[in-house]
VOMAR-691398 format. One record per residue (C-alpha): residue in one letter; x, y, z. Coordinates in steps of 0.5 Angstrom, whole numbers, padded with zeros to 4 digits, always signed. Layout:
AXYZ;...
END
This chain:
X+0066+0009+0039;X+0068+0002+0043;X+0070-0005+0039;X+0062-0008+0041;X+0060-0004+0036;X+0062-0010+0031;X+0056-0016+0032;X+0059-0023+0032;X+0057-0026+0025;X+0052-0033+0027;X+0054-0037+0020;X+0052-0033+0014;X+0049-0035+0007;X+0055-0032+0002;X+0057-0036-0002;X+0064-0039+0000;X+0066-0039-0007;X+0066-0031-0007;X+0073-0031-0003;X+0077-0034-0010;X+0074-0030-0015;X+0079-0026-0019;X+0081-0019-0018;X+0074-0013-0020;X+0077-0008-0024;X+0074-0002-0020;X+0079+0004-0019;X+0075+0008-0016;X+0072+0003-0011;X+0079+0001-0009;X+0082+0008-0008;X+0088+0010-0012;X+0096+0009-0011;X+0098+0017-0010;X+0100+0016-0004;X+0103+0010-0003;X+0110+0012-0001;X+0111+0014+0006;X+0114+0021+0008;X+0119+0017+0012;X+0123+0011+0012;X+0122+0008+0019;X+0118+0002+0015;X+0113+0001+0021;X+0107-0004+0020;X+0100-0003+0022;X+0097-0010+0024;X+0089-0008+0025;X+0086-0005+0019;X+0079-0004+0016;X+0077-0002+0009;X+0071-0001+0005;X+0067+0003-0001;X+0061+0006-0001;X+0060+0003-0007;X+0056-0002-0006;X+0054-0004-0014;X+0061-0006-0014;X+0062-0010-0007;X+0055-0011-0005;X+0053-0012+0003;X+0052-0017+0006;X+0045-0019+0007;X+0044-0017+0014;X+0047-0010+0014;X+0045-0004+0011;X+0049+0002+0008;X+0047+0007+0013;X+0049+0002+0018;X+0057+0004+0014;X+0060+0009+0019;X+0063+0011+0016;X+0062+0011+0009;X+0068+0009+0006;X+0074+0008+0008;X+0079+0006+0002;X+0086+0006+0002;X+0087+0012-0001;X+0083+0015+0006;X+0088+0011+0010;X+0095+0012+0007;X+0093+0021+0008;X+0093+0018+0016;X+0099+0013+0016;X+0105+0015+0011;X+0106+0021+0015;X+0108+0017+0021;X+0113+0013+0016;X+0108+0006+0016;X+0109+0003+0010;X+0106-0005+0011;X+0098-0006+0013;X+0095-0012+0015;X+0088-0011+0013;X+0082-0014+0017;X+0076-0017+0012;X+0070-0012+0014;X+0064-0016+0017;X+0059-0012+0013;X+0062-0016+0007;X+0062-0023+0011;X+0064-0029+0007;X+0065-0025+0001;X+0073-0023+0001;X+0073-0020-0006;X+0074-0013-0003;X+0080-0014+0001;X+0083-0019-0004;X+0083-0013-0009;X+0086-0007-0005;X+0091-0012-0004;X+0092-0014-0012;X+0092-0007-0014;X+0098-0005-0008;X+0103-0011-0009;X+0108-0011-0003;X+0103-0006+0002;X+0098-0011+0004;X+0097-0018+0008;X+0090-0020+0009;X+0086-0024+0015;X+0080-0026+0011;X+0074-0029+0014;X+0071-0036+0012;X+0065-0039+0013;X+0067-0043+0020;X+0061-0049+0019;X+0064-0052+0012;X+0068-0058+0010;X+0073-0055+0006;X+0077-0051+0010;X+0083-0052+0008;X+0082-0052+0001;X+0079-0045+0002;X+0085-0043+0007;X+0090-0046+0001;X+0086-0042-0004;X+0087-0036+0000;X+0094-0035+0001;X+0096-0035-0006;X+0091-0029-0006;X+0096-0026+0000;X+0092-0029+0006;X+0096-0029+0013;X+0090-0031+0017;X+0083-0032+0018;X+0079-0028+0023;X+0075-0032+0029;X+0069-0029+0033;X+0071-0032+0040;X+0066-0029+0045;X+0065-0035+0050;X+0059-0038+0047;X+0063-0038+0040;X+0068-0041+0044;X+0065-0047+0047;X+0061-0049+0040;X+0068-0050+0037;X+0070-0057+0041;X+0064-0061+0038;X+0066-0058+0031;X+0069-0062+0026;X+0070-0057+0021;X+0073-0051+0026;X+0078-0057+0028;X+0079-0057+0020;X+0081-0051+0021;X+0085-0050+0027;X+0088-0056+0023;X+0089-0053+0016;X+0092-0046+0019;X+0097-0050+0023;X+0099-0054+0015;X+0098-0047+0011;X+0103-0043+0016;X+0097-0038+0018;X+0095-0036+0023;X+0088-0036+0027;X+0086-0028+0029;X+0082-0029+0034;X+0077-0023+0037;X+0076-0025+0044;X+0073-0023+0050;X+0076-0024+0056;X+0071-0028+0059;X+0072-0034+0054;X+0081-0033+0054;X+0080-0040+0059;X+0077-0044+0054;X+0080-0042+0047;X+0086-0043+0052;X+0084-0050+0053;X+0082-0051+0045;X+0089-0049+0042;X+0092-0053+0047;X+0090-0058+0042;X+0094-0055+0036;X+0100-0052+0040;X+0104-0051+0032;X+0097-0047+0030;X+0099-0039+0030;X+0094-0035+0035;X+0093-0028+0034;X+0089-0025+0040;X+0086-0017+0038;X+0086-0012+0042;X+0089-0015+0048;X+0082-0019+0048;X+0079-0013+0050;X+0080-0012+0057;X+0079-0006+0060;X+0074-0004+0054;X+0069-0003+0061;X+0074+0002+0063;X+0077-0004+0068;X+0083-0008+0067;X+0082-0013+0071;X+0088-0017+0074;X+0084-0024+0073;X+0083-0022+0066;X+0091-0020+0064;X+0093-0027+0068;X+0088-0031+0064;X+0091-0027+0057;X+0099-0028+0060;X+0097-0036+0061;X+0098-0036+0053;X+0105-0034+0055;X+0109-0041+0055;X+0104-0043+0049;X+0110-0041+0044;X+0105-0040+0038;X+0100-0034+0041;X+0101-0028+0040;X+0098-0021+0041;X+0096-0015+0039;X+0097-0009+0043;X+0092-0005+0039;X+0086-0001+0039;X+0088+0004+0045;X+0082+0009+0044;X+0077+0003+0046;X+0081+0001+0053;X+0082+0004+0059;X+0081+0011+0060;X+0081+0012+0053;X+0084+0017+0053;X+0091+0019+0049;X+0096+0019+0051;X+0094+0012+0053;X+0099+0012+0058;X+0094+0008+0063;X+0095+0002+0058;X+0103+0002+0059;X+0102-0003+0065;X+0100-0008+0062;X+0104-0007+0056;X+0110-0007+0061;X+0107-0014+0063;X+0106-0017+0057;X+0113-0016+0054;X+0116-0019+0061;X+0111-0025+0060;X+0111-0026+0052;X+0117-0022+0050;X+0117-0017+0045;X+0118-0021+0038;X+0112-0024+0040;X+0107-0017+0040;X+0104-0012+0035;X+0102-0005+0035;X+0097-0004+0031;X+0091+0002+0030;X+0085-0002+0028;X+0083+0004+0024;X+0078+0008+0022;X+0076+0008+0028;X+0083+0010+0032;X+0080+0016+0028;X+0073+0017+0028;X+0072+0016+0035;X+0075+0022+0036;X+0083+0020+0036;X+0089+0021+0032;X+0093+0016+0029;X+0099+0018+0030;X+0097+0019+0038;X+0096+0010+0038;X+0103+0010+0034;X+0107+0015+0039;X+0104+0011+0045;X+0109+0006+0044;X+0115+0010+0040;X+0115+0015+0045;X+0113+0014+0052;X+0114+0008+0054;X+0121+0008+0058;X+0121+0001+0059;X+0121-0002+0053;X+0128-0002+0048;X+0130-0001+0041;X+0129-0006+0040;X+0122-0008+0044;X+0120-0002+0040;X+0123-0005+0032;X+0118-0012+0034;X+0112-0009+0037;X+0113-0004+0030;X+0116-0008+0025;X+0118-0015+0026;X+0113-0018+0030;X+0108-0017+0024;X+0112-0018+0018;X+0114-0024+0022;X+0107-0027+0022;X+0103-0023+0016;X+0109-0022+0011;X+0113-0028+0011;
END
């Protein structure tokens, strides 16, 4: 399964207000805590992961999306932990599900009911005025950043928006960070835009998804490198199944990886699965995991600690 799978959101009709509402009282749909401890204590973080229920009763769908379009059918807490606790990740920054739009309630609650192992990227409508009273509302809810749909034509219309300049404003007055999915073409021109804002937090997934065509192209990785000597830009070195050969071990993506330690430096980069589909593609959590803690040569204990743990404590749970 390849990351164009997710449809780049074109506004919404949800109601703003459901990302406020209090925390639904519904145990089922949010899984159980059985398994909250991890088997070891080496205090990973996964900083890119879905949740969803298939109770849709409880968490409706967004209109555009059907649930036979959910692939799969649930994927709660309790389902994640089975694949991340044995690995000893015990933190997990969750992705609001585009099957639920605007409509956060569900995230929110997985975070309620596990206090300390969740921080969450929700998602906002991007065309409304009242960014930063939504982005307030949402921290104190446990929100560290807000997911952006950055392919190019996203892009270009941000400079003509006055509420996404509201935005980019309020992430940088909040302390939270703009997580963007982006394309490789469009890395030039959020470039430009988040110049900008140069003390609002960039989070760029999946090394914005280069080689998701099989190629890794050095033009492409020159343009993700620019953010380098933007000192608030981070990046996700993420979703390992997708890029490159998609093959574990992986090990095609260590170039890369190697570079973008050298140019960013380390405790400005995070591992993360994007699961569940690390592991409904066909892949094995731990294989993602193992990549980084195992075989790569040129990076330290310590480059290991931040692209693991540090780095995404830092931006997500601080």
């Amino acid at each position: 399964m390849s990351l164009d799978r997710r449809r780049l959101l074109q506004g919404g009709s949800m109601a703003a207000l459901f990302s406020t509402l209090p925390p639904f009282d519904n145990s089922r749909a949010l899984g159980t805590n059985s398994e909250l401890e991890p088997t070891d204590n080496s205090g990973w973080i996964d900083a890119h992961v879905h949740v969803w229920t298939d109770d849709i009763q409880a968490y409706p769908l967004a209109s555009d999306f059907t649930k036979e379009q959910m692939q799969p059918a649930r994927f709660t807490p309790s389902d994640l932990f089975q694949h991340c606790r044995p690995h000893g990740v015990s933190k997990i920054v969750l992705i609001q599900m585009n099957f639920y739009t605007f409509d956060n309630r569900y995230m929110l609650d997985v975070m309620a009911q596990n206090p300390g192992v969740f921080s969450g990227v929700a998602i906002i409508d991007e065309t409304k005025s009242d960014a930063f009273q939504q982005m307030a509302a949402l921290k104190q809810r446990g929100v560290r950043g807000f997911r952006l749909y950055a392919d190019r034509a996203n892009v270009t219309k941000w400079k003509s928006s006055d509420a996404m300049r509201q935005m980019w404003k309020a992430a940088a007055d909040l302390d939270l960070a703009m997580c963007l999915l982006a394309n490789p073409d469009a890395l030039p021109d959020i470039l430009v835009f988040s110049r900008e804002y140069p003390k609002t937090r960039v989070v760029i997934d999946h090394f914005a998804r280069i080689g998701i065509d099989g190629m890794i192209r050095e033009s492409d990785l020159n343009n993700l490198i620019a953010f380098s000597d933007r000192d608030e830009s981070y990046i996700k070195t993420s979703a390992f199944y997708a890029l490159g050969s998609k093959k574990a071990p992986y090990e095609d993506l260590g170039p890369m990886i190697q570079k973008l330690v050298k140019t960013f430096g380390s405790e400005r980069l995070m591992w993360a699965s994007d699961c569940p589909f690390q592991v409904e593609s066909g892949h094995t959590y731990d294989a993602s995991l193992e990549l980084i803690r195992d075989r790569l040569a040129f990076l330290s204990a310590d480059d290991k600690s931040n692209l693991l743990k540090n780095t995404a404590a830092k931006v997500f749970f601080s």
